[in-house]
VOLUM-858522 format. One record per residue (C-alpha): residue number from 1; residue in three letters; chain; x, y, z. Coordinates in nm, 2 decimals. Example, Ala and Ser with C-alpha at 12.3 -4.5 7.8 and 13.67 -1.06 7.14 Angstrom:
// VOLUM-858522
<r 1, Ala, A, <1.23, -0.45, 0.78>> <r 2, Ser, A, <1.37, -0.11, 0.71>> 
***
This chain:
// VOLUM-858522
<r 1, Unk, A, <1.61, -4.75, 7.99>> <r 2, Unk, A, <1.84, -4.97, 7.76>> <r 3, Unk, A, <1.89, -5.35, 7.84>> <r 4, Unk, A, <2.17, -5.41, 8.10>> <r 5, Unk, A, <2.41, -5.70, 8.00>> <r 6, Unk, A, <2.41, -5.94, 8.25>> <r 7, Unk, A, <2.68, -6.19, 8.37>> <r 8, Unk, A, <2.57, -6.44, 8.60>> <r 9, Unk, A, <2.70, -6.32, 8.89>> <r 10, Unk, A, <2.56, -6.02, 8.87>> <r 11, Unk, A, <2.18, -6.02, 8.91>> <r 12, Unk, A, <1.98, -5.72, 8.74>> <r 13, Unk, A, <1.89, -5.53, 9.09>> <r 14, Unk, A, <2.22, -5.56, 9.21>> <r 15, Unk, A, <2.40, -5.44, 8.92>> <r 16, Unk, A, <2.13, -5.09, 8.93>> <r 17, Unk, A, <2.17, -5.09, 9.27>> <r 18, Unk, A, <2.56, -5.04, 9.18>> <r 19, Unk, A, <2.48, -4.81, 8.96>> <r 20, Unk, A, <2.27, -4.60, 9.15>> <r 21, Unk, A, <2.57, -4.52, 9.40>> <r 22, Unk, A, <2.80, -4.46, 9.15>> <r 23, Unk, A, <2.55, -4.20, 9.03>> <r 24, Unk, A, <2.51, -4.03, 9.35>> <r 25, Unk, A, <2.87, -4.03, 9.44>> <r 26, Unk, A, <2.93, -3.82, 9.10>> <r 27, Unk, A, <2.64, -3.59, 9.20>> <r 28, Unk, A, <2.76, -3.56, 9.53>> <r 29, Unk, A, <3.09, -3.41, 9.36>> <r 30, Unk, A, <2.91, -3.08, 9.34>> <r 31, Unk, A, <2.73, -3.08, 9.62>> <r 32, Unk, A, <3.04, -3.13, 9.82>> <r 33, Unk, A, <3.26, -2.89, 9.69>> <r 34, Unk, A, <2.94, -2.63, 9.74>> <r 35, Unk, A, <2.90, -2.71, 10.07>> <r 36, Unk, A, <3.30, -2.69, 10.13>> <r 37, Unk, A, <3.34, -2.36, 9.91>> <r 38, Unk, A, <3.06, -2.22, 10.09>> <r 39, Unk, A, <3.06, -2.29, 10.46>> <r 40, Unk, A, <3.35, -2.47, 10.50>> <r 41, Unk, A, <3.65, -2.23, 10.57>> <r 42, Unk, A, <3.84, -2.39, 10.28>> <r 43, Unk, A, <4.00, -2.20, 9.92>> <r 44, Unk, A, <3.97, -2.35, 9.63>> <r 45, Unk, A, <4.32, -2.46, 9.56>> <r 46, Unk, A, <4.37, -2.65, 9.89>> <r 47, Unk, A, <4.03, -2.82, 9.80>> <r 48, Unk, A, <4.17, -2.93, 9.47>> <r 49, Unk, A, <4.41, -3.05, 9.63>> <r 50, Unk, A, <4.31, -3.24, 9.92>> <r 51, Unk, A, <4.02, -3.41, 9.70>> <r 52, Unk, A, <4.29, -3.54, 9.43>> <r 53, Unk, A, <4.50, -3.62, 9.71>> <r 54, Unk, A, <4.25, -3.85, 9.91>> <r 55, Unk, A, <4.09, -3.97, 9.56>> <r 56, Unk, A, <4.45, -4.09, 9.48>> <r 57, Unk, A, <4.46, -4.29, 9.84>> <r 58, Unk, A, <4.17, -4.43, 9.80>> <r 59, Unk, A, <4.20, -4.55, 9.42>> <r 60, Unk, A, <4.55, -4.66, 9.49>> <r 61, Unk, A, <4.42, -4.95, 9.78>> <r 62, Unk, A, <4.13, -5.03, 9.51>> <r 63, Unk, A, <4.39, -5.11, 9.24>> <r 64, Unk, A, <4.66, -5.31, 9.52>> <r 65, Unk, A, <4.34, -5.58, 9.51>> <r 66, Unk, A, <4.35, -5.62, 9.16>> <r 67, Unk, A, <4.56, -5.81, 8.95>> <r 68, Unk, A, <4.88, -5.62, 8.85>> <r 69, Unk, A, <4.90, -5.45, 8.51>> <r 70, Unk, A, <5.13, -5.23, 8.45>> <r 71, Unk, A, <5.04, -5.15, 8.08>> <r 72, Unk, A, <4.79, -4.91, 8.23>> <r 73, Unk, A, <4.94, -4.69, 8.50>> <r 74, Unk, A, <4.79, -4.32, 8.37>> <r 75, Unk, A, <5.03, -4.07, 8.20>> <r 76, Unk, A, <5.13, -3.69, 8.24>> <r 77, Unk, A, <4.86, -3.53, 7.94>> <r 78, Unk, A, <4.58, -3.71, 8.11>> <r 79, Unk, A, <4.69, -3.61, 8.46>> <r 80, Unk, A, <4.66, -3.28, 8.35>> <r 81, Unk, A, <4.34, -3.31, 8.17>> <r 82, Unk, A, <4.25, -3.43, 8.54>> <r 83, Unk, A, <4.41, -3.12, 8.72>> <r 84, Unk, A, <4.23, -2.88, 8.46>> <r 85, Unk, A, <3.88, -3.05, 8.53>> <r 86, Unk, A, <3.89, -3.05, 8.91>> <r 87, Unk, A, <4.05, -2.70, 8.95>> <r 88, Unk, A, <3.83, -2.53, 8.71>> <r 89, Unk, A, <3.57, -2.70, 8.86>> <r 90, Unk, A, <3.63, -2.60, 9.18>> <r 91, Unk, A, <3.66, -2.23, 9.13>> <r 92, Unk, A, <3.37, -2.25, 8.93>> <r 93, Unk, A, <3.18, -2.35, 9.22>> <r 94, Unk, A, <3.29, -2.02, 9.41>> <r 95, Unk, A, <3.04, -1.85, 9.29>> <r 96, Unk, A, <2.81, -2.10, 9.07>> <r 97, Unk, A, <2.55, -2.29, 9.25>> <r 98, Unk, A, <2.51, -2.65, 9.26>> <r 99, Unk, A, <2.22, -2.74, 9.01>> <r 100, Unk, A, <2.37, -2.46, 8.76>> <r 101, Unk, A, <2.71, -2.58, 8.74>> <r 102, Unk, A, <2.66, -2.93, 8.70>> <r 103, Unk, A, <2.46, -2.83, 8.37>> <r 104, Unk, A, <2.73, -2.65, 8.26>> <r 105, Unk, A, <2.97, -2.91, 8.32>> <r 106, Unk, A, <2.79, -3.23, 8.20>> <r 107, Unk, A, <2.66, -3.04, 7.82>> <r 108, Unk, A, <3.05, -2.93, 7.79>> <r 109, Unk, A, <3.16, -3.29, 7.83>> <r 110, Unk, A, <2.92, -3.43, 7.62>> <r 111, Unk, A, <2.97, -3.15, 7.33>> <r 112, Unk, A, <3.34, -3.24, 7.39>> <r 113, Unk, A, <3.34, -3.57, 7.25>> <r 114, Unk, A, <3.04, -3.50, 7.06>> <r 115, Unk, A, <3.24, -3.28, 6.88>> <r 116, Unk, A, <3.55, -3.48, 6.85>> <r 117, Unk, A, <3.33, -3.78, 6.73>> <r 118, Unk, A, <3.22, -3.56, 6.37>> <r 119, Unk, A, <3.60, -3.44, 6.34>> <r 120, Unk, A, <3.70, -3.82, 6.30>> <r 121, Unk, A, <3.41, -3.86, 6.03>> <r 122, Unk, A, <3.09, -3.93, 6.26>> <r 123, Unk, A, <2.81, -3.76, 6.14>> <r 124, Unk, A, <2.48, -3.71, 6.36>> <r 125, Unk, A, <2.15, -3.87, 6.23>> <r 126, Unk, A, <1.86, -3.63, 6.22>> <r 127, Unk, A, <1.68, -3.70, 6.58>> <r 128, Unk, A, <2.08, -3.67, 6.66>> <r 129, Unk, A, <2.10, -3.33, 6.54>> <r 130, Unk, A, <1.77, -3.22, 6.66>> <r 131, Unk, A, <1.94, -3.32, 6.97>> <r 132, Unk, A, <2.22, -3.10, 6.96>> <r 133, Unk, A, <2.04, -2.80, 6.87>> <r 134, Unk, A, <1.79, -2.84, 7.15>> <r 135, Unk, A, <2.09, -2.85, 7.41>> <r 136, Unk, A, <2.29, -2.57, 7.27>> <r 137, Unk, A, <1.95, -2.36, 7.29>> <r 138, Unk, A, <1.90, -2.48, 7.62>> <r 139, Unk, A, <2.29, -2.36, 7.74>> <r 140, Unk, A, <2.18, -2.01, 7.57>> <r 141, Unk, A, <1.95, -1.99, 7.76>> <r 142, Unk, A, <2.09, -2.03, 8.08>> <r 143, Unk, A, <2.38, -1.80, 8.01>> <r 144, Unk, A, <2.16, -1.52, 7.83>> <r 145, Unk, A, <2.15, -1.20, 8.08>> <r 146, Unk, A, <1.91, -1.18, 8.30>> <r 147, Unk, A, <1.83, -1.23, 8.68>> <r 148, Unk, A, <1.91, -1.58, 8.71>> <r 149, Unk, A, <2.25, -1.57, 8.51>> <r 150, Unk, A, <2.52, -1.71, 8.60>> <r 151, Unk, A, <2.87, -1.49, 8.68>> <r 152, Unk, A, <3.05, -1.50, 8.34>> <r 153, Unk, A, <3.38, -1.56, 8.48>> <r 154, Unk, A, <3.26, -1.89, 8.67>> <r 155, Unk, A, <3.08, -1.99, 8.40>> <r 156, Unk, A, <3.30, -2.02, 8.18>> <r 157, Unk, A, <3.55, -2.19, 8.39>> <r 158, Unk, A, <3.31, -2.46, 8.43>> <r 159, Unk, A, <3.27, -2.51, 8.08>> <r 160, Unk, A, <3.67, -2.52, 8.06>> <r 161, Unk, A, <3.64, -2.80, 8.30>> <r 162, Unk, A, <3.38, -2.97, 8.10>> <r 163, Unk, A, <3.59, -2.96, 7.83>> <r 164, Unk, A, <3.88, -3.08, 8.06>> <r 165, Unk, A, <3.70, -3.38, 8.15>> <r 166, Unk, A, <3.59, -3.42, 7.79>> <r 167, Unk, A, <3.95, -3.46, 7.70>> <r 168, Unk, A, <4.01, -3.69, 7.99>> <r 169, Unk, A, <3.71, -3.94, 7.88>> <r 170, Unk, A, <3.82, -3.95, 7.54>> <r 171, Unk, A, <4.23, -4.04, 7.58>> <r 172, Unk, A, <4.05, -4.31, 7.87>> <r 173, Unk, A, <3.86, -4.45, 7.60>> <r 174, Unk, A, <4.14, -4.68, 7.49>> <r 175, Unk, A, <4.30, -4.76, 7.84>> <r 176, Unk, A, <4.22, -5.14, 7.86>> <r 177, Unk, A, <4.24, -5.11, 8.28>> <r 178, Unk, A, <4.03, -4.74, 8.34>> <r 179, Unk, A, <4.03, -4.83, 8.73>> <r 180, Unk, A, <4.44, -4.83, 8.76>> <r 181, Unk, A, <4.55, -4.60, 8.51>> <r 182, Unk, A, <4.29, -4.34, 8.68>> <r 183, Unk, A, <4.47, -4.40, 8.99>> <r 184, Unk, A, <4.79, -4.33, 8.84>> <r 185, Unk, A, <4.64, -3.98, 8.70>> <r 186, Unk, A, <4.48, -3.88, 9.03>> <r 187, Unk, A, <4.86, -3.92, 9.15>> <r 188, Unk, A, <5.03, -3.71, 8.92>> <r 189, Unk, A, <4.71, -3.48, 8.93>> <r 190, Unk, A, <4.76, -3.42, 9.28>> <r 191, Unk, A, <5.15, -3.39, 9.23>> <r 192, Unk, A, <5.05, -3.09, 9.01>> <r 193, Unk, A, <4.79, -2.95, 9.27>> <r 194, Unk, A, <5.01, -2.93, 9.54>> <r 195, Unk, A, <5.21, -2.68, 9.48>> <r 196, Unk, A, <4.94, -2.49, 9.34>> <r 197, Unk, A, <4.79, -2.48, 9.69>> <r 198, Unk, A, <5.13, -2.38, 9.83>> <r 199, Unk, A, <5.15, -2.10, 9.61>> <r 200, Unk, A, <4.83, -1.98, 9.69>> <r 201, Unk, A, <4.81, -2.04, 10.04>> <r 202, Unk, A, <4.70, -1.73, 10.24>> <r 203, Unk, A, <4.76, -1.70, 10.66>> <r 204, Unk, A, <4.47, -1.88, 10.77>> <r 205, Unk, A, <4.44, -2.26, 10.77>> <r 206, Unk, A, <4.21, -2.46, 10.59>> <r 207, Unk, A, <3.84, -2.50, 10.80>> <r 208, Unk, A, <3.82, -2.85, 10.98>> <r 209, Unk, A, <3.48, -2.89, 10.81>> <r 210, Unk, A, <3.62, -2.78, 10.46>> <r 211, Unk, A, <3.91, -3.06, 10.49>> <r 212, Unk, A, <3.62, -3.31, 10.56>> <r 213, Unk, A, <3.41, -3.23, 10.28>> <r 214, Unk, A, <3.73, -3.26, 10.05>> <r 215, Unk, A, <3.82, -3.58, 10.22>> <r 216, Unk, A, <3.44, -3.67, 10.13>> <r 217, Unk, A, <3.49, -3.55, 9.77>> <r 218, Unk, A, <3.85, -3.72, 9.66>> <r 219, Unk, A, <3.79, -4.08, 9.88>> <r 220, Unk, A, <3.38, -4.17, 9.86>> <r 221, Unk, A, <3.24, -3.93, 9.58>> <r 222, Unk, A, <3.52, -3.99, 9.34>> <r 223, Unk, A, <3.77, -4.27, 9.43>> <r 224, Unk, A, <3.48, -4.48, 9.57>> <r 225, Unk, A, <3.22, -4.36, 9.32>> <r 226, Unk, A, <3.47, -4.47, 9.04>> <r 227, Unk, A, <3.55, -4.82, 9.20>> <r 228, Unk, A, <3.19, -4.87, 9.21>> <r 229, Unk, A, <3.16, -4.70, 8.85>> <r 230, Unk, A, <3.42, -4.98, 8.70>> <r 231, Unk, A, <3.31, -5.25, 8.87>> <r 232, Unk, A, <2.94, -5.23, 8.73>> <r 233, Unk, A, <3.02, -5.13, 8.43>> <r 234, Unk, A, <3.06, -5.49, 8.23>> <r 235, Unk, A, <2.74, -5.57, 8.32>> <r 236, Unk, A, <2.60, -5.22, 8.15>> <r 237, Unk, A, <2.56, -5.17, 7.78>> <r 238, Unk, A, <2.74, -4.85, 7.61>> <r 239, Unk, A, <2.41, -4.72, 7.59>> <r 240, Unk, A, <2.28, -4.76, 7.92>> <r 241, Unk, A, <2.66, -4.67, 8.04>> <r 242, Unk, A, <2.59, -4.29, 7.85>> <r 243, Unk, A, <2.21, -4.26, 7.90>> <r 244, Unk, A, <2.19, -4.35, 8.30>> <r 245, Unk, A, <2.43, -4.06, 8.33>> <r 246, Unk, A, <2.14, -3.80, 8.26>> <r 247, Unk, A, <2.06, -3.85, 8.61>> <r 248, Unk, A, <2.35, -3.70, 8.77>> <r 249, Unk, A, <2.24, -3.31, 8.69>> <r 250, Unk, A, <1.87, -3.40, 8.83>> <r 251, Unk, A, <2.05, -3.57, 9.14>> <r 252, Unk, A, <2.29, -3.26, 9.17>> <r 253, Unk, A, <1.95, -3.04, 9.12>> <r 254, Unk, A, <1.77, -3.22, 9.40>> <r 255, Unk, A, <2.07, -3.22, 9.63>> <r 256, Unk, A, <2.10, -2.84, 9.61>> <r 257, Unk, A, <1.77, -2.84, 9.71>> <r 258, Unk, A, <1.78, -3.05, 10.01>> <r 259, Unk, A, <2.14, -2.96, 10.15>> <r 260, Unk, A, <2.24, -2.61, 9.99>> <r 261, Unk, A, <1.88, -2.39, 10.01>> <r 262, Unk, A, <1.94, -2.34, 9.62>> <r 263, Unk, A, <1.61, -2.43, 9.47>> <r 264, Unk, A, <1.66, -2.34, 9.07>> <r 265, Unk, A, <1.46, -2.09, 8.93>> <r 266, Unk, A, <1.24, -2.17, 8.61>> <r 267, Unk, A, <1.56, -2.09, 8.40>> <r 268, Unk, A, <1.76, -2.31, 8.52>> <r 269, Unk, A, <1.45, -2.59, 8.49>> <r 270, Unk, A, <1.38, -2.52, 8.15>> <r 271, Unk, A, <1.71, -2.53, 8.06>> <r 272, Unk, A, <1.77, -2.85, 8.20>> <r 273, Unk, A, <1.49, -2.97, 8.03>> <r 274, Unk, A, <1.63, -2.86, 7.69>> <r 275, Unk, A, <2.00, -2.97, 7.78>> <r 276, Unk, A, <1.91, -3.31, 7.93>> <r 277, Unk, A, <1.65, -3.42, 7.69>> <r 278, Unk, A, <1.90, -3.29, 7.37>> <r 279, Unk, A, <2.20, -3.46, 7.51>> <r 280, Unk, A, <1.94, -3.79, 7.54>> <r 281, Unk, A, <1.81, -3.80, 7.16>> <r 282, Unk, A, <2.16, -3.76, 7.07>> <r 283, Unk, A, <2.31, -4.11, 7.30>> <r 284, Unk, A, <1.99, -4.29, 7.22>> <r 285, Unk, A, <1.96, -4.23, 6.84>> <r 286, Unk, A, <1.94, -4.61, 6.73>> <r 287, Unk, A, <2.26, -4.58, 6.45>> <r 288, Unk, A, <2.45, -4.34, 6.69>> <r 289, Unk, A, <2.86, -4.37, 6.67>> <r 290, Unk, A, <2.85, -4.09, 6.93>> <r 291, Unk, A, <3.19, -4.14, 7.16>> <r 292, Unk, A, <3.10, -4.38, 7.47>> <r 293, Unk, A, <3.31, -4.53, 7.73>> <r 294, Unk, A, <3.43, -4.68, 8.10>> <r 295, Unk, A, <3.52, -4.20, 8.14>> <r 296, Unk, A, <3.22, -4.07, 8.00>> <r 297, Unk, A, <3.10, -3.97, 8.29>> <r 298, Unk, A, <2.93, -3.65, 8.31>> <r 299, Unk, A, <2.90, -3.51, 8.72>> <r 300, Unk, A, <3.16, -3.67, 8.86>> <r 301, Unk, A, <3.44, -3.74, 8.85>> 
***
């Protein structure tokens, strides 16, 4: 792992410790919105909603303890960058399992702004493009046909809303306060998802237990997991910041496992392997200009 910069406030253990929780709250994205999808009596649009809904709560008391700065309040293409990551991602999850989706979603971010990265003049170093290959053979793999494939239809929504998210990280990259103007695009997120949910409202109510798990999505996984996600990371290098998020697909993996019964088949492992370890020679190669930053985060959001 890369050196962590420290402040002297902010003791090494205390700082991973931080970022362990942030990690799991990202993982625990997926999980949640499995769970809800699956046994929670709850569609995916009121989920969408209610998660961007309690996210915005929660971000919104985060930022009221801060210092005010109203330079960086979100704006309307980022909200919708938002919107398109969390409601792809949640209809994705209809009919993708945990471990499987997460791998979709965290080599579309990373190809995202991998991508946009060489169309402003970047161009990858050998072990970087050894990377790349390995990763996109890794993805072929998982979507070739076979047994273990994933539905078309879901997964290519969840590589929209890698994409989506991609998009998101890279307009963030420049916001000098990422904690308040993501508050401000949860808000206009949820303002958009809404009416959606309206709109697509059937007769029966939303489960008790599906309301929960949103809840549990938008405040803890992704309003709390970004508070913690901001506040540690100062203290992190851009390296470590882009490398420590490999975990979140292995946590998702593990999770599915433990809550969901959805242990991956060897596809799905030795796809991971190829898709993880590519993405990693490509954010460790030692010249690398590849896009990093406070939204590069891959499970979460």
């Amino acid at each position: 792992m890369n050196e962590v910069t420290m402040s002297s406030d902010r003791p090494r253990g205390y700082v991973w410790l931080l970022t362990t929780l942030a990690m799991v709250a990202f993982a625990a994205n997926s999980l949640l919105c499995r769970a809800a999808l699956a046994d929670g009596g709850i569609d995916p649009a009121d989920f969408t909603a209610v998660r961007l809904l309690s996210g915005a709560l929660v971000l919104a008391v985060v930022v009221r303890l801060q210092p005010a700065d109203r330079a960086s309040t979100g704006n309307w293409p980022s909200a919708s960058a938002l919107f398109a990551y969390v409601g792809c991602f949640t209809f994705a999850y209809v009919a993708l399992p945990a471990a499987t989706g997460a791998l979709l979603l965290f080599a579309a971010v990373q190809a995202t702004m991998i991508l946009q990265g060489m169309r402003q003049g970047e161009r990858p170093g050998g072990r970087q493009l050894a990377g790349i290959l390995l990763a996109c053979a890794g993805v072929g793999a998982l979507l070739a046909p076979g047994l273990e494939a994933p539905p078309p239809g879901a997964a290519l929504l969840m590589l929209l809303a890698g994409v989506a998210w991609g998009i998101y990280s890279l307009r963030g990259r420049s916001v000098g306060d990422p904690a308040r103007a993501t508050a401000g695009n949860f808000l206009r997120a949820a303002m958009l998802a809404v009416p959606l949910a309206a709109l697509l409202r059937n007769e029966e109510l939303p489960g008790q237990a599906g309301i929960c798990y949103a809840i549990a999505s938008g405040a803890l996984a992704s309003g709390g997991g970004y508070a913690i996600w901001y506040a540690v990371l100062p203290a992190l290098k851009a390296a470590s910041a882009a490398t420590v998020q490999l975990s979140v697909p292995a946590l998702v993996a593990l999770g599915g496992v433990a809550f969901l019964g959805e242990p991956p088949g060897p596809r799905v492992v030795l796809s991971a392997l190829a898709i993880l370890g590519g993405i990693a020679l490509v954010l460790t190669e030692p010249a690398s200009s590849t896009p990093r930053g406070p939204s590069s985060v891959a499970g979460g959001s």
